[in-house]
C-alpha positions in Angstrom: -4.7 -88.4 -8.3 -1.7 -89.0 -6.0 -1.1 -87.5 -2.6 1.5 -85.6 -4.4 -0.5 -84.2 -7.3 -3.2 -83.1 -4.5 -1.1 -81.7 -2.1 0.9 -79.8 -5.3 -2.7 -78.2 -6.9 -3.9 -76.9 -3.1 -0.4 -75.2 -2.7 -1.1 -74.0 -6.2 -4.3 -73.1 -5.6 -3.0 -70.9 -1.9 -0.7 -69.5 -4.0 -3.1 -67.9 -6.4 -5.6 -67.1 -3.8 -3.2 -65.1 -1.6 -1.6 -63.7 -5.0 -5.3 -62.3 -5.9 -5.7 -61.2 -2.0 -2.0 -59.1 -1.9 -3.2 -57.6 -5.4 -6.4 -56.4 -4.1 -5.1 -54.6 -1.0 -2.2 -53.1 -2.4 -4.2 -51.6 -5.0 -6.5 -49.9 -2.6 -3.6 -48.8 -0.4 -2.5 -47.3 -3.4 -5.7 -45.3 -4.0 -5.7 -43.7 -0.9 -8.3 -43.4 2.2 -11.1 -44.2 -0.4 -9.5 -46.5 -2.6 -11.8 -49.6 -1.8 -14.7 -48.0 -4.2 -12.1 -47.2 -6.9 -10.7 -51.1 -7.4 -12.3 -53.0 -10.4 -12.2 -56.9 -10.5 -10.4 -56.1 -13.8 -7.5 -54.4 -12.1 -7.3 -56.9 -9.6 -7.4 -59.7 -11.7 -4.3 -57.8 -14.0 -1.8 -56.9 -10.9 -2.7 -60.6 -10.1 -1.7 -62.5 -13.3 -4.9 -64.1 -13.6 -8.6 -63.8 -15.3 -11.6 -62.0 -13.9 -12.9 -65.7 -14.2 -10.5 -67.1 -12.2 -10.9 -64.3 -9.7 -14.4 -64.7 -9.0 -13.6 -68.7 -8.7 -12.3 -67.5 -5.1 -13.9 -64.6 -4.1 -17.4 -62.8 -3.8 -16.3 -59.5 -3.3 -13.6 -57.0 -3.3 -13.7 -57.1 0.9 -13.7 -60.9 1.0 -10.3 -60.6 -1.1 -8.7 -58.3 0.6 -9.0 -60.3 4.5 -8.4 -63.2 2.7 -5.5 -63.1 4.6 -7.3 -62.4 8.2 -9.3 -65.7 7.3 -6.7 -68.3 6.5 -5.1 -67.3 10.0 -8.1 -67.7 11.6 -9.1 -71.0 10.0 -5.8 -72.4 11.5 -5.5 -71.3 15.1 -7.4 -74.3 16.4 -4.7 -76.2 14.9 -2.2 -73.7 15.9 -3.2 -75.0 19.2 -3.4 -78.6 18.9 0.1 -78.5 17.7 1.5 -77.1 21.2 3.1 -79.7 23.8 0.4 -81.7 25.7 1.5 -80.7 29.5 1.6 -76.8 28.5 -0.5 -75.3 30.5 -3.9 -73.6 28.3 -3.0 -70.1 28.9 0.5 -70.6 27.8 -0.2 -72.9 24.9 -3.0 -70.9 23.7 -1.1 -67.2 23.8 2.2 -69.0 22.6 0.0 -70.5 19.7 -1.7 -67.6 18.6 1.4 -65.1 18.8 3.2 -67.2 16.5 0.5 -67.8 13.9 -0.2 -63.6 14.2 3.3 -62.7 14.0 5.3 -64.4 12.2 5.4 -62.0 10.1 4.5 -59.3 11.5 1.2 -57.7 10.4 1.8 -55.3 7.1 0.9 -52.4 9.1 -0.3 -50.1 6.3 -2.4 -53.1 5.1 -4.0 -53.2 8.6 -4.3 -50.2 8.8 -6.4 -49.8 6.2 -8.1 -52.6 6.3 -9.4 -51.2 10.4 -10.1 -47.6 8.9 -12.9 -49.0 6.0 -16.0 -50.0 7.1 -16.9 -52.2 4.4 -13.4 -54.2 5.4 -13.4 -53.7 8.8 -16.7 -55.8 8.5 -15.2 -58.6 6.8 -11.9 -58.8 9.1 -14.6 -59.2 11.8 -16.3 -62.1 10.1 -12.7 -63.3 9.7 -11.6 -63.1 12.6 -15.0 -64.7 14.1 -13.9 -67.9 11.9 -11.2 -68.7 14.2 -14.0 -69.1 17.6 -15.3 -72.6 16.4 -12.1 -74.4 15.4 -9.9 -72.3 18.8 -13.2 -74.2 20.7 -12.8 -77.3 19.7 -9.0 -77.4 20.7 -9.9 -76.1 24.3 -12.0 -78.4 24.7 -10.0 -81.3 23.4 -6.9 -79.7 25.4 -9.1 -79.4 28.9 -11.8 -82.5 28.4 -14.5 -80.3 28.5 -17.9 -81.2 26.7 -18.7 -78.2 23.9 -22.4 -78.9 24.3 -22.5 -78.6 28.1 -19.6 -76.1 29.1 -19.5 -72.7 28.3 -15.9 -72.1 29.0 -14.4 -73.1 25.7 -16.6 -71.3 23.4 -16.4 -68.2 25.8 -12.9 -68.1 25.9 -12.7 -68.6 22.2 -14.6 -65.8 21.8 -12.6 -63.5 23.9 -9.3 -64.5 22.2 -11.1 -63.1 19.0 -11.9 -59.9 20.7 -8.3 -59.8 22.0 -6.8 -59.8 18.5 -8.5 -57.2 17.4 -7.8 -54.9 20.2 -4.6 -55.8 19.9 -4.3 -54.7 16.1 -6.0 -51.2 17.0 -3.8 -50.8 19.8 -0.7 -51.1 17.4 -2.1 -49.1 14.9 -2.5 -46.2 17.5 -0.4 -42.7 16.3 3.1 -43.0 18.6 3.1 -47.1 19.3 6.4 -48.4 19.0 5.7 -51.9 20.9 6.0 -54.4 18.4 2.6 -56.5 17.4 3.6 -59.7 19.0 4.2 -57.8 22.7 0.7 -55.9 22.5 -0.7 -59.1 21.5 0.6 -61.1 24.2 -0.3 -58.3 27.0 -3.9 -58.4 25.3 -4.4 -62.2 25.7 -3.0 -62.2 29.1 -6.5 -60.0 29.5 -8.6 -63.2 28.9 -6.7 -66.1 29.4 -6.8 -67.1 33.3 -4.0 -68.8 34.2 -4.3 -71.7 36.8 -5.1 -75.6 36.3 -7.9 -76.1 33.4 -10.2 -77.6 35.6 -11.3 -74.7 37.3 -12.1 -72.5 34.3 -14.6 -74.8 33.2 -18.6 -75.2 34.5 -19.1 -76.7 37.2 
């Protein structure tokens, strides 16, 4: 198979993942505060245009499906960050990285929302979310020279860029917000990232 071919079946195969993943959390918007225990694989599977086979070919569960989302943004923000200019400093590069991946779009607030208000999903979006600490490490370290198996200061601060997107999406779903995600985002990262040469963030 071609490079082509490949790259043409993984778009085809995003396409039907995030397809199944839009279905699934619509329908349980739809179903109100409780809707997560009312949506069958069958229905999912249906809104989606596919099988229940070809359903549980991507996911485990109803939860996984529905953060599906939270994941694949997660699984690219260490790229996110390797993809910023070299001389940026890490504060900037890593807030200006992870704004646009977040943002753009915008969250689907009533998603979010209920997505943060079930506890079976708001477990998931936190093992989402965790996803995006090792690959976000890596790039640190790669952006600052520091040695993952000696310096604490990448994987910390990986961690606390995690932390900092959730807060941030509670904070916006908060009765009266009217800051847009991308501001409250940004103030919440500014939280944890240190500004100042890379060198002194690290061990000593």
């Amino acid at each position: 198979m071609n490079d082509d071919a490949m790259d043409l079946r993984a778009r085809n195969r995003q396409a039907t993942r995030e397809a199944i993943s839009h279905s699934a959390l619509r329908l349980a918007i739809e179903q109100g505060p409780h809707g997560l225990a009312m949506v069958r694989v069958h229905d999912i599977a249906t809104a989606a245009g596919v099988s229940p086979r070809t359903y549980n070919n991507y996911f485990s569960s109803r939860e996984e499906a529905i953060c599906s989302f939270q994941a694949d943004q997660s699984r690219r923000v260490g790229q996110a960050l390797r993809s910023r200019p070299a001389g940026e400093p890490l504060d900037q590069a890593v807030i200006a990285a992870v704004v646009e991946l977040y943002t753009d779009p915008e969250p689907d607030k009533a998603g979010l929302r209920m997505i943060m208000s079930t506890p079976a999903l708001e477990g998931e979006a936190l093992k989402a979310f965790s996803m995006a600490e090792g690959p976000l490490a890596e790039a640190i370290a790669a952006r600052t020279g520091a040695d993952l198996s000696r310096d604490l200061f990448p994987a910390v601060t990986a961690a606390a860029v995690a932390g900092a997107i959730r807060v941030a999406g509670r904070r916006w779903l908060e009765p009266g917000n009217t800051d847009a995600f991308a501001a409250i985002l940004r103030r919440a990262l500014s939280c944890v990232l240190p500004a100042g040469p890379a060198e002194d963030q690290r061990d000593r």
